[in-house]
C-alpha positions in Angstrom: 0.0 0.0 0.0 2.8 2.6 1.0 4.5 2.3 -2.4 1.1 2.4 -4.0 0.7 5.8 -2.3 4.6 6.8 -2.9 4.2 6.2 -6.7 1.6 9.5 -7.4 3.4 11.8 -5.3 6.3 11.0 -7.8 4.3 11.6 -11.0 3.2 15.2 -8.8 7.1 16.2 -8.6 7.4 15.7 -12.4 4.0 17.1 -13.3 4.8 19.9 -11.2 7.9 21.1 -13.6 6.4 23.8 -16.0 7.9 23.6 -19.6 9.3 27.4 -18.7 11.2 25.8 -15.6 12.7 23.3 -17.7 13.7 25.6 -20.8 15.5 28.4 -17.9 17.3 25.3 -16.5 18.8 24.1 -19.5 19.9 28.1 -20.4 21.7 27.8 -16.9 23.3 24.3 -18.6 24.2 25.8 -22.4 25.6 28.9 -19.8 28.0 26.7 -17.7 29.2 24.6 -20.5 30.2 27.7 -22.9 31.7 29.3 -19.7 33.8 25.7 -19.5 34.1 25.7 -23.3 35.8 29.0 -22.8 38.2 28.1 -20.0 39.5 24.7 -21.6 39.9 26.9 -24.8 42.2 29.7 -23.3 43.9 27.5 -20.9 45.2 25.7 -24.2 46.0 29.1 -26.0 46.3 31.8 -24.1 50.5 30.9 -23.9 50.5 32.0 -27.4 49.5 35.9 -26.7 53.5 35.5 -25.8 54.4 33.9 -28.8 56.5 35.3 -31.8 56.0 35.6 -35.6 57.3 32.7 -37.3 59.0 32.4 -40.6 56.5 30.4 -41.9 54.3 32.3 -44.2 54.1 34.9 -41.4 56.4 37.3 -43.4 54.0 36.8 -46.7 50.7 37.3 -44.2 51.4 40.2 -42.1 55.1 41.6 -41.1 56.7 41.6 -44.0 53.5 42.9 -46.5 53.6 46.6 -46.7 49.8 46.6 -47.9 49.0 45.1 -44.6 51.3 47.1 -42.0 49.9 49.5 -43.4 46.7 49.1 -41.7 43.2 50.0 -43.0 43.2 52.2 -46.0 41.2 52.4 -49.0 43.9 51.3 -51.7 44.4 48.4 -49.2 40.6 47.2 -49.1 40.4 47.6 -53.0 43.4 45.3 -52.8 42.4 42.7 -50.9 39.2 42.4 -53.3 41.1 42.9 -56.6 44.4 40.9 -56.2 45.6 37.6 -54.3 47.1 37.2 -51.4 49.8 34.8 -51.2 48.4 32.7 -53.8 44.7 32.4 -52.6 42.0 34.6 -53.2 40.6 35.4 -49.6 39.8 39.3 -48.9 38.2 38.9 -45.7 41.2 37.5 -44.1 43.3 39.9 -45.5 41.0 42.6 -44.2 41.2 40.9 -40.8 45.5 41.0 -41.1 44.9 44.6 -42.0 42.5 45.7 -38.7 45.1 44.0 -36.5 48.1 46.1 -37.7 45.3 49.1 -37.6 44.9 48.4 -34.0 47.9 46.4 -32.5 50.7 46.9 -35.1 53.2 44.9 -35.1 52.7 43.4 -32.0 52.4 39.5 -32.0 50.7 38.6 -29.2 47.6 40.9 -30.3 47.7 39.0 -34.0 47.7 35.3 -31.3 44.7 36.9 -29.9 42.3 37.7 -32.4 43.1 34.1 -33.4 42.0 32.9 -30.6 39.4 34.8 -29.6 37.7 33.7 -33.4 38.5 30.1 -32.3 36.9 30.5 -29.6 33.6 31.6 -30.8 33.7 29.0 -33.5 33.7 26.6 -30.0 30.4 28.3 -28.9 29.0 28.3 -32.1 29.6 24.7 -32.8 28.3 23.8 -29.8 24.6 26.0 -30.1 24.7 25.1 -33.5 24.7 21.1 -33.1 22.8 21.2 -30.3 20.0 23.3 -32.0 20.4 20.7 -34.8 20.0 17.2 -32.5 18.7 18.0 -29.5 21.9 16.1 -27.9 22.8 18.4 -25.1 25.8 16.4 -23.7 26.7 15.0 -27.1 27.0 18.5 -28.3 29.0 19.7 -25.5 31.8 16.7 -25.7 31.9 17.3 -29.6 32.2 21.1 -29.1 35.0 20.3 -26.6 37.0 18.1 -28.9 36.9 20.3 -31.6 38.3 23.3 -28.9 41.2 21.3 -27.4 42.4 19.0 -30.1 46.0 19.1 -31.0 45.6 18.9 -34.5 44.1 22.0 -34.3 46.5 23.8 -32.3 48.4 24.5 -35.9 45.3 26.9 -37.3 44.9 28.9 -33.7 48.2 29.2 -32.8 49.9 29.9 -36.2 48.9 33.8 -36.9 48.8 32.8 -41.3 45.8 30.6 -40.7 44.1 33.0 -39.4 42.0 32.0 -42.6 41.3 28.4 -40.4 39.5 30.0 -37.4 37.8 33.3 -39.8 35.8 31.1 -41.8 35.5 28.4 -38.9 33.0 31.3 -37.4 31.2 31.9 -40.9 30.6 28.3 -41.7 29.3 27.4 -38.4 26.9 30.2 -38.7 25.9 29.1 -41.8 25.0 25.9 -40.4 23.1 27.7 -38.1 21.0 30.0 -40.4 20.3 27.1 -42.5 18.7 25.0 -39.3 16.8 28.3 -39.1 15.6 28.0 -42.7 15.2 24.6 -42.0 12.2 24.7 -39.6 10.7 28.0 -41.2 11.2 28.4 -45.0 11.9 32.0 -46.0 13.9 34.0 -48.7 14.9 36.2 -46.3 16.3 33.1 -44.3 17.6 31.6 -47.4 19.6 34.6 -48.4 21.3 35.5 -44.9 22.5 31.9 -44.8 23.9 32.4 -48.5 25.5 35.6 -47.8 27.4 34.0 -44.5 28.3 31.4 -47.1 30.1 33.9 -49.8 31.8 35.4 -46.3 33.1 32.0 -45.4 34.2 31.3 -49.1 35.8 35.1 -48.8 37.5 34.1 -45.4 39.1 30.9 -47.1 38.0 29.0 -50.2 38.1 25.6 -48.4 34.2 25.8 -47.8 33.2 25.4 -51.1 31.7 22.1 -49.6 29.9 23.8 -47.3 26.6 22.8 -49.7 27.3 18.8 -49.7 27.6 19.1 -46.1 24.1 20.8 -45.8 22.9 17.7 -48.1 24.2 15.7 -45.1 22.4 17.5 -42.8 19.5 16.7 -44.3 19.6 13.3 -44.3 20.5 13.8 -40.3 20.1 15.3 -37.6 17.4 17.6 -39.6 15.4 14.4 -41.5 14.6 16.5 -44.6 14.7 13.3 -46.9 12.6 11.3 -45.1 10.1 13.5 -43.8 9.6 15.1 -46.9 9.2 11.7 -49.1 6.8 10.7 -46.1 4.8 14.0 -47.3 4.8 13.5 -50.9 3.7 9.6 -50.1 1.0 10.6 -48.5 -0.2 13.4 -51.1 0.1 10.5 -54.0 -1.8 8.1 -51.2 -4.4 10.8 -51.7 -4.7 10.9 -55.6 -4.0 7.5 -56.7 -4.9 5.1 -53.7 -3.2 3.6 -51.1 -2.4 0.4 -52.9 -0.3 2.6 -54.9 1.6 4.5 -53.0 3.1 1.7 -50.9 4.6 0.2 -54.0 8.3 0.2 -53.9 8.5 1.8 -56.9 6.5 5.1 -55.8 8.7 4.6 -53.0 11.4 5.0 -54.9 10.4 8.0 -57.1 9.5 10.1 -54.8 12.2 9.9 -52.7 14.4 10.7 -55.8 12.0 13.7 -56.3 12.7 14.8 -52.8 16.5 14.6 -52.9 16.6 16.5 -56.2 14.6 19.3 -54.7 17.0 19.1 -52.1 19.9 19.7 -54.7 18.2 22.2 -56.7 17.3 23.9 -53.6 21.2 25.0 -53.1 21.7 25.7 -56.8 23.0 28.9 -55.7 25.0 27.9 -53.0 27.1 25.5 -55.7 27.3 28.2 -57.8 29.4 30.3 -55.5 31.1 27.4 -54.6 32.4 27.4 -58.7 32.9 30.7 -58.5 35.0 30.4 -55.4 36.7 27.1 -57.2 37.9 29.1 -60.4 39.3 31.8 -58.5 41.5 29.8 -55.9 42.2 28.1 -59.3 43.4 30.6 -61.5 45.5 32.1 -58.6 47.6 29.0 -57.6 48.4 28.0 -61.7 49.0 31.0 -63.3 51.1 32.2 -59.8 55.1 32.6 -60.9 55.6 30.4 -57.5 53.4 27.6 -58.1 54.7 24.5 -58.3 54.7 21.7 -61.4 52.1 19.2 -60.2 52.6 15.4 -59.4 52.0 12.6 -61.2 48.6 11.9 -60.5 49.1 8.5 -59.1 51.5 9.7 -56.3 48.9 12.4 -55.6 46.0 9.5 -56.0 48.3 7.2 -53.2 49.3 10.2 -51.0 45.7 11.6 -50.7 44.4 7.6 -49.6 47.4 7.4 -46.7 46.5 11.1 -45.8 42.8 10.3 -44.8 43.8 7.4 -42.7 46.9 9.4 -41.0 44.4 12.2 -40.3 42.0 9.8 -38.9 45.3 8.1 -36.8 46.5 11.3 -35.5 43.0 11.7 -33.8 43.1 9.1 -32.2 46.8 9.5 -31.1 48.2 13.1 -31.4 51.9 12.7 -30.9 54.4 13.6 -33.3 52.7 16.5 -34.9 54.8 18.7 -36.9 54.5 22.1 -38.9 55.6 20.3 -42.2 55.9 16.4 -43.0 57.6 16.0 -46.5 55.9 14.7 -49.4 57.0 10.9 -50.0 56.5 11.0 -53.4 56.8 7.4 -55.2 58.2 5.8 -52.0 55.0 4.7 -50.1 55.0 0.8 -49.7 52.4 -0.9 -52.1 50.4 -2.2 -48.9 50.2 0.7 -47.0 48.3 1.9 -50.0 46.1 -0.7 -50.5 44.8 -1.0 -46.7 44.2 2.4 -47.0 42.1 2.1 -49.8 40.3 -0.7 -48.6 39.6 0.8 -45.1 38.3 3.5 -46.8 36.2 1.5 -49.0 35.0 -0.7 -46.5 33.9 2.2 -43.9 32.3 4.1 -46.7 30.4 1.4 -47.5 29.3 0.6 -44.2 28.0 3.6 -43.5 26.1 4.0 -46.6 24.5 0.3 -45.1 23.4 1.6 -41.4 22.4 4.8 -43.1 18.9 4.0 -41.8 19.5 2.5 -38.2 22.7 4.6 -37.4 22.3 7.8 -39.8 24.7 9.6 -37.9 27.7 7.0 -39.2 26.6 8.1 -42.8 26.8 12.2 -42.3 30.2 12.1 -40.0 31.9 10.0 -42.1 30.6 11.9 -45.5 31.5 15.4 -43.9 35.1 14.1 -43.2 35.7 12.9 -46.5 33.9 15.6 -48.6 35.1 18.5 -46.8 39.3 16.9 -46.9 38.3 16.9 -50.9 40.1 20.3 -51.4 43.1 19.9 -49.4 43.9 16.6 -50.0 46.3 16.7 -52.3 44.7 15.6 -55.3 45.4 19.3 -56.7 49.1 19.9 -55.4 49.4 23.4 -53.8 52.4 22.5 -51.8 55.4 20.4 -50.9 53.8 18.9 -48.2 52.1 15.5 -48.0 49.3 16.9 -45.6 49.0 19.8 -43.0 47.5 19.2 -39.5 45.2 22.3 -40.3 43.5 20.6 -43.0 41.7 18.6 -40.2 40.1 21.6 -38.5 36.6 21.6 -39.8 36.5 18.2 -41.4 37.1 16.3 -38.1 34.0 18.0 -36.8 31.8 15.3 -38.9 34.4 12.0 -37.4 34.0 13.6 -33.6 29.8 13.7 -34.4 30.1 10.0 -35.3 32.4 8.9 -32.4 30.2 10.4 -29.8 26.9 9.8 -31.2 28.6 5.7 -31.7 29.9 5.5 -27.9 26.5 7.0 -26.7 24.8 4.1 -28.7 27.3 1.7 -27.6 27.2 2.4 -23.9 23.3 3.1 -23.5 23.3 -0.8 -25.1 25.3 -2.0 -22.6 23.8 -0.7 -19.7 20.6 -1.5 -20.9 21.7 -5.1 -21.2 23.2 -5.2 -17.5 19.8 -3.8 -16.4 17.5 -6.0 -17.8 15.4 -3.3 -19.6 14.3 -2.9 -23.0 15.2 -0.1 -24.9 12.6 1.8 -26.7 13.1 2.6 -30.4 11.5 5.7 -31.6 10.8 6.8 -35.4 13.6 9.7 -36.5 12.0 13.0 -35.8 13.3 15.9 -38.1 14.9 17.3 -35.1 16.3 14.0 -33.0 18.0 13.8 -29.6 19.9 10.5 -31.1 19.8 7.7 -33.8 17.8 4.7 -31.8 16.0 7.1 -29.2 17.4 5.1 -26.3 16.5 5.7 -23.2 18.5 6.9 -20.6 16.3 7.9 -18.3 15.2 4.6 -16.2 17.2 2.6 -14.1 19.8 2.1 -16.2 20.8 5.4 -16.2 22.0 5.5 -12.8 25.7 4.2 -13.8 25.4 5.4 -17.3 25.4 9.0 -17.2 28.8 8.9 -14.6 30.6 6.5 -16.5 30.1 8.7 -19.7 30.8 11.2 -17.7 34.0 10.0 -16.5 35.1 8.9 -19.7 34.5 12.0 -21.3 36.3 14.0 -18.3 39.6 11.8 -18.7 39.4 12.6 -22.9 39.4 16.0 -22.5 42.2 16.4 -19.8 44.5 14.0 -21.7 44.4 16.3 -24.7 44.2 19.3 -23.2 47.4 18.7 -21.9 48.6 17.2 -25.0 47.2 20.7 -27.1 49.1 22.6 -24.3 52.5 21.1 -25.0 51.9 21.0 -29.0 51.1 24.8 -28.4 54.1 25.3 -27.2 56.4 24.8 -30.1 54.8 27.2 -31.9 56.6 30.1 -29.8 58.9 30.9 -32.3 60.5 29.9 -35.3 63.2 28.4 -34.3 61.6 26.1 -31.5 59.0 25.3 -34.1 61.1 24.3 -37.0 64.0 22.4 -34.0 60.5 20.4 -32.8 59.9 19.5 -36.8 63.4 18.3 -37.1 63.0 15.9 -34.4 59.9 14.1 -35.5 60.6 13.8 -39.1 62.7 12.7 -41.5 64.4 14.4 -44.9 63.2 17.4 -43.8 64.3 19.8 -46.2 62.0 22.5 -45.8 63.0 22.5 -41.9 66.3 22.8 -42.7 65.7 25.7 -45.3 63.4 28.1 -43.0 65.8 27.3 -40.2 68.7 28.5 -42.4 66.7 31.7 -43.3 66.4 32.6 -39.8 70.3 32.3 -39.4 70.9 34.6 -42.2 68.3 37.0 -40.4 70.2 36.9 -37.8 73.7 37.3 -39.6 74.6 34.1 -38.3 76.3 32.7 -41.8 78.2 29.7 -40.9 74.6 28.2 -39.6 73.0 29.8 -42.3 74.9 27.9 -44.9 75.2 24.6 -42.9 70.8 24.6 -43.3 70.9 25.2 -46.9 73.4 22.8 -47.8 71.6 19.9 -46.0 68.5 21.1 -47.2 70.0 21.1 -50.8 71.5 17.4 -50.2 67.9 16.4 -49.0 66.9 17.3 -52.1 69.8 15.9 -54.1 68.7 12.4 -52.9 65.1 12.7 -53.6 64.0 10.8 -57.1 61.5 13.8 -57.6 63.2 17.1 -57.5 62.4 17.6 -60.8 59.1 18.7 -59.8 60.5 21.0 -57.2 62.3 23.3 -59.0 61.0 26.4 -57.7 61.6 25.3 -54.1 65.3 24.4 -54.9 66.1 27.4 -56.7 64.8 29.7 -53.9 67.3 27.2 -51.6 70.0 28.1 -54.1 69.4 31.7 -53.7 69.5 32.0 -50.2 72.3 29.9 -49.9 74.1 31.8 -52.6 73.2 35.3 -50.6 74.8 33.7 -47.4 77.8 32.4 -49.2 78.4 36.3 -50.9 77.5 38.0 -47.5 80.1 35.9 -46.0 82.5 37.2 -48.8 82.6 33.8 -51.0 81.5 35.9 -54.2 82.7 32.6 -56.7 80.8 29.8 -54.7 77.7 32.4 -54.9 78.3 32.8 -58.4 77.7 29.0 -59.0 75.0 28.6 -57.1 72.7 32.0 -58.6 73.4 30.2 -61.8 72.0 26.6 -60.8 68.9 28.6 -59.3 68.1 30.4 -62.9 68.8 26.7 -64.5 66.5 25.3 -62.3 63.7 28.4 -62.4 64.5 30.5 -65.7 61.3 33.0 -64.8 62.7 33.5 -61.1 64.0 36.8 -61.4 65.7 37.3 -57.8 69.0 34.9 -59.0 69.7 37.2 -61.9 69.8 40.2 -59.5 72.0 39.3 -57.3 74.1 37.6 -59.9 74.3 41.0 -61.6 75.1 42.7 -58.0 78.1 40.2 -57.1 79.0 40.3 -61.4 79.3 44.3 -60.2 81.4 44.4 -57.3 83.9 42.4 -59.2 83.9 45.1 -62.1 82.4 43.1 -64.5 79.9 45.4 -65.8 79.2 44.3 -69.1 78.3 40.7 -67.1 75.7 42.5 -64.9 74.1 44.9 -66.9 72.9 41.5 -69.0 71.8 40.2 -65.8 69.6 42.6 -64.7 68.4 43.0 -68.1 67.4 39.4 -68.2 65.7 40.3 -64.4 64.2 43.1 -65.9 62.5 40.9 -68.0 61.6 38.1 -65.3 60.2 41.1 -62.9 57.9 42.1 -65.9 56.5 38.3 -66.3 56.0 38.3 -62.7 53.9 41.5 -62.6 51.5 40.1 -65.8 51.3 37.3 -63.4 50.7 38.5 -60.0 49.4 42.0 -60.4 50.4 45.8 -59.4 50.1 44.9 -55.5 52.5 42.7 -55.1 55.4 44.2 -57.0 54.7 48.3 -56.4 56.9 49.5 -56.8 57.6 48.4 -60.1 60.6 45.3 -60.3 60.8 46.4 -63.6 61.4 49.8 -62.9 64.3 49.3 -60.5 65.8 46.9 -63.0 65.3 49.7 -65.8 66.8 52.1 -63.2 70.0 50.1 -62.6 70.4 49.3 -66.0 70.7 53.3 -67.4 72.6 54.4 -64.2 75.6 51.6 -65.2 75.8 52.3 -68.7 75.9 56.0 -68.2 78.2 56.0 -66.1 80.4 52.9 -67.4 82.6 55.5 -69.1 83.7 57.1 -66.0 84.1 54.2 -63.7 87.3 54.2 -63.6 87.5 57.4 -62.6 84.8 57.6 -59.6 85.8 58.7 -56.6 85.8 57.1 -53.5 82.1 57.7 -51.8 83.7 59.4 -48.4 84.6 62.1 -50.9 81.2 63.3 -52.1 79.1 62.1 -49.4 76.9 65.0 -48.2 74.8 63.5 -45.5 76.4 61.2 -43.2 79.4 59.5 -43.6 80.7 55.6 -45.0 81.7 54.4 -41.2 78.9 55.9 -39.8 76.4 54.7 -42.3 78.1 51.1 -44.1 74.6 49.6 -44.7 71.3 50.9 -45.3 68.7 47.8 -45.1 65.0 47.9 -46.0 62.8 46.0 -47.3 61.4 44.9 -50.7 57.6 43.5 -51.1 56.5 46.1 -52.9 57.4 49.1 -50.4 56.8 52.3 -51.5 59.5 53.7 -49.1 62.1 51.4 -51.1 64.7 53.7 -53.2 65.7 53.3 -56.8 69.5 53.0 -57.1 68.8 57.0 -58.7 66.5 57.8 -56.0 68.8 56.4 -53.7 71.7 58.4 -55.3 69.9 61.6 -55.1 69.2 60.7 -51.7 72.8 60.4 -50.1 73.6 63.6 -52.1 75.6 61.7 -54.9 73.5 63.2 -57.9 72.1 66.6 -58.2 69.8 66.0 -60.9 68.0 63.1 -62.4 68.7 64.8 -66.1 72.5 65.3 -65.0 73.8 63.0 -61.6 77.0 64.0 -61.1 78.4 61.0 -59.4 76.2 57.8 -59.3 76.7 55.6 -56.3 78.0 52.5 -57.7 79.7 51.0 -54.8 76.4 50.7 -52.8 74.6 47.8 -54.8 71.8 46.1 -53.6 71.2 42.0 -53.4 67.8 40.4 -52.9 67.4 37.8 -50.3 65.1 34.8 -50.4 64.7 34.6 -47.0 61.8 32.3 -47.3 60.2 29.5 -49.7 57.8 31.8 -51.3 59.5 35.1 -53.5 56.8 37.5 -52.1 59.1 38.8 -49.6 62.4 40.0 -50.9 64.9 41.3 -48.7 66.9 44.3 -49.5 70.1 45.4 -49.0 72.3 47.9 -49.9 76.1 46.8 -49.3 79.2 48.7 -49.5 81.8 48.3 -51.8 84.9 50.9 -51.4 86.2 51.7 -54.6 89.4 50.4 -53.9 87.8 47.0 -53.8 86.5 47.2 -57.3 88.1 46.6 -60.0 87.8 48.8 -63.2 85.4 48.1 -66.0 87.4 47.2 -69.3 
């Protein structure tokens, strides 16, 4: 009788909850998980509002682009529309380099920042977002934590170039968003903001020009578009023609096809920016002077199989995570190849066969392969094999399908321990899971903390792991040391290591780097298709070896950069400079002619942006101011005698920079300058022992360091 009694009081308590109560006390939930969201986030990347710059990209990106020091101007936003930046078309990221500089200049830890303040966000908004979409509170939560505190993503929040990563992270999950919005109320208006978020996040980085097979995905799960919608039409035909047929598999059929090619012609104009967005990032990485020849398509075809798994491997276990793993070419073993084909023919396939009973199996795996279609190599943008920040938003759809699997997995095994049944429920356009187990009986009572527990442990473990990953990215030289020590053949380690020596005027390291880097490449069957990379080695190691006053070994190695890169117009110009110190005039003036001509290709190439101002010019410059004054070389005085401003111990070198820096000085502005020439029309004495040599301190020509070194004029020797 008592637990008679007992049993309506209990029913009372739960009556008693009003539907307002509940929806305040999951606020307070959504609340205290975004305020923990937030904490794991900055406790794994707040170190890096003490990090550095590093010479990776970050010179092409922000310190070292005059158009983006520069802050916010007009010419620059007209820019960042109208011209690439560093091979990719994305003018909201630029924008976003520029507003930094606006605000912080050239302080680092401000650029670190904004990255991670964007990353963060992209945290909430995943987590609102899929919870909005499923219904899966906790779900949501673990998968919004993952995606916060994974190491593989530590690359795109900690690395100030990707700032492209965590900008259209924040447009893409909005989109999501406004589509779920959409979703449950059609509207143009609706329609249209979630497009116009979509050309943001294709204008922040072209990588989401998937975004519209992922929203396909959606609508097969958690949103149940597909079926819902061929249960409507069903039901209309059940209406006209009958039930007898309507429940033949054929009409079955057919009108599911009709519903999925609404679907498709419903984001007709989402794929059409996507093309648009396709042919841009197109044009600018073939017809760039610094792209590089492509692969055969086989090794791409075998690297791009190996890369899924390895991404799907380092998820699992993120150790050994560097900023560059070499490309291996033609050397993968046969069966490493062929499992990875199989797995990824045996899990595709699988998934398409629990599509019904476990759809969330089908749209992870789907969004992890689709959106890795850009960036995996099949089109070769790089040297690399594969890049950590490739995973950032295509991991999202593998961590849906892990949790969403382990929920399944655990609420069966409870329910087995308990005894109970589990209750399978129909899937509702907006679901809380794939079976509708319940979790809520007596089985619950050691499933929720065992989760719990579980998921606690995860997070720590790679919290800690993202901490110490986060940590190598402090500066360059810890970053590209840390690289060094987990892989192998690294030449591109070796190379950005040796730049940073001859930053530093540190030439015996310097040349040690670019010699190992060149041997790397000496042993590697396909350095043929890395031309452009070796000859920028060769012309940094050539600039070492002349800055270290080994003019003949510099000579050889300017000419085996223009033999490998004929159109790279930096070896020519400092051939000509080192050709001019040792008096051989007639030998220079053809090699600046010939850069002259390489600067011009370039410009037709890049655009006015990127080489203002013009290469051409300066070569044009150089080339009148030797001839005219070839005559009286032999008799130019020595420049302490008709220095007007300053004199040659006081000022040796005069350094700046070239990447199209309006402040740079023609060798006849630079002579009017120090006083040398009085008139453009009529210089009286042009300043030939200050000759400039460009630098490729990087793997990419944007940035070209400058300098102007001194040459007495008893250290030349007299033009014949």
């Amino acid at each position: 009788m008592s637990k008679n009694k007992s049993r309506p009081k209990k029913n009372t308590r739960e009556l008693s909850n009003s539907p307002s109560e509940k929806d305040s006390s999951w606020r307070f939930a959504s609340f205290y998980v975004c305020l923990a969201l937030v904490a794991i986030t900055w406790f794994v990347f707040g170190q890096t509002l003490r990090h550095d710059f590093v010479n990776f990209d970050d010179h092409v990106y922000v310190y070292e682009n005059p158009q983006i020091t520069r802050g916010l101007t007009a010419d620059g936003l007209i820019d960042a529309f109208t011209h690439t930046h560093a091979r990719n078309w994305h003018p909201l990221t630029t924008i976003s380099h520029m507003f930094d500089c606006q605000l912080y200049g050239m302080q680092a830890g401000w650029h670190h920042f904004t990255n991670v303040l964007l990353h963060t966000v992209a945290v909430l908004l995943v987590f609102l977002v899929l919870n909005q979409m499923t219904g899966a509170f906790w779900q949501s939560a673990f998968v919004a934590s993952l995606f916060a505190i994974h190491p593989l993503h530590v690359e795109s929040v900690a690395w100030v170039s990707e700032r492209k990563d965590v900008l259209s992270a924040v447009f893409f999950m909005l989109t999501l968003g406004a589509y779920v919005r959409y979703v449950r109320k059609p509207s143009v208006g609706r329609y249209l903001t979630g497009a116009f978020l979509f050309a943001l996040g294709l204008m922040s980085k072209p990588m989401l020009v998937t975004l519209p097979f992922v929203l396909l995905l959606l609508d097969y799960w958690p949103l149940g578009r597909i079926r819902s919608q061929t249960s409507d039409v069903r039901r209309q035909r059940r209406r006209v023609s009958g039930p007898a047929f309507a429940n033949q598999p054929s009409c079955k059929a057919t009108a599911r096809q009709a519903v999925v090619s609404g679907l498709v012609t419903e984001k007709i104009p989402l794929f059409v920016l996507s093309a648009i967005s396709c042919a841009a990032t197109f044009l600018a990485q073939v017809y760039s002077t610094e792209a590089i020849e492509q692969l055969p398509f086989m090794w791409r075809l075998n690297t791009a199989a190996v890369s899924y798994v390895a991404y799907i491997w380092q998820m699992f276990w993120p150790a050994r995570l560097g900023a560059f793993y070499p490309h291996p070419n033609d050397q993968l073993p046969f069966w490493q190849v062929l499992l990875a084909i199989a797995f990824l023919i045996s899990v595709s396939l699988s998934a398409i066969l629990w599509r019904k009973e476990r759809p969330y199996i089908f749209t992870g795996w789907f969004w992890y392969v689709g959106m890795l279609v850009p960036v995996i190599g099949l089109i070769q943008a790089g040297e690399q094999a594969r890049a950590d920040r490739y995973t950032y938003l295509p991991q999202i759809g593998l961590y849906v399908l892990i949790t969403w699997g382990i929920t399944d997995l655990m609420a069966s095994i409870m329910t087995r321990k308990s005894g109970s049944r589990s209750v399978a429920t129909s899937l509702q356009p907006i679901t809380r899971g794939s079976r509708g187990v319940r979790t809520d009986g007596p089985q619950s009572r050691g499933y929720k903390p065992f989760c719990a527990a579980i998921a606690a442990a995860i997070i720590i473990a790679l919290s800690w792991r993202a901490f110490v990953q986060t940590s190598y990215w402090k500066n360059s030289e810890m970053l590209w040391n840390h690289t060094l020590a987990i892989t192998t053949n690294n030449d591109m380690a070796h190379n950005s290591l040796g730049n940073l020596f001859l930053r530093r005027g540190q030439w015996d390291s310097a040349i040690s780097h670019f010699k190992t880097a060149l041997e790397i490449r000496s042993r590697n069957a396909a350095a043929a298709h890395y031309n452009f990379g070796g000859a920028l080695i060769e012309n940094t190691l050539a600039s070492a070896l002349a800055r270290k006053g080994r003019l003949s070994e510099a000579i050889g190695h300017y000419e085996k950069a223009i033999k490998l890169r004929p159109d790279y117009g930096d070896p020519y110009f400092n051939l000509g400079s080192v050709l001019f110190q040792q008096g051989r005039t007639d030998e220079a003036i053809a090699q600046w002619h010939y850069f002259s001509r390489a600067a011009l290709t370039m410009r037709l190439h890049n655009g006015r942006r990127r080489l203002r101002p013009s290469r051409t010019t300066q070569a044009s410059t150089l080339l009148w101011a030797t001839r005219f004054f070839k005559d009286d070389y032999r008799k130019m005085q020595s420049p302490s005698t008709s220095m007007r401003h300053g004199s040659p111990r006081t000022t040796p070198w005069l350094a700046t920079t070239w990447r199209g820096s309006s402040r740079l000085p023609s060798m006849l502005q630079f002579a009017m300058a120090t006083g040398q020439s009085r008139s453009p029309n009529k210089p009286s004495n042009f300043p030939a022992a200050k000759i400039p040599i460009i630098s490729g301190l990087s793997r990419l020509p944007t940035r070209r360091s400058v300098s102007f070194l001194r040459l007495s004029a008893q250290q030349s020797k007299p033009c014949k």
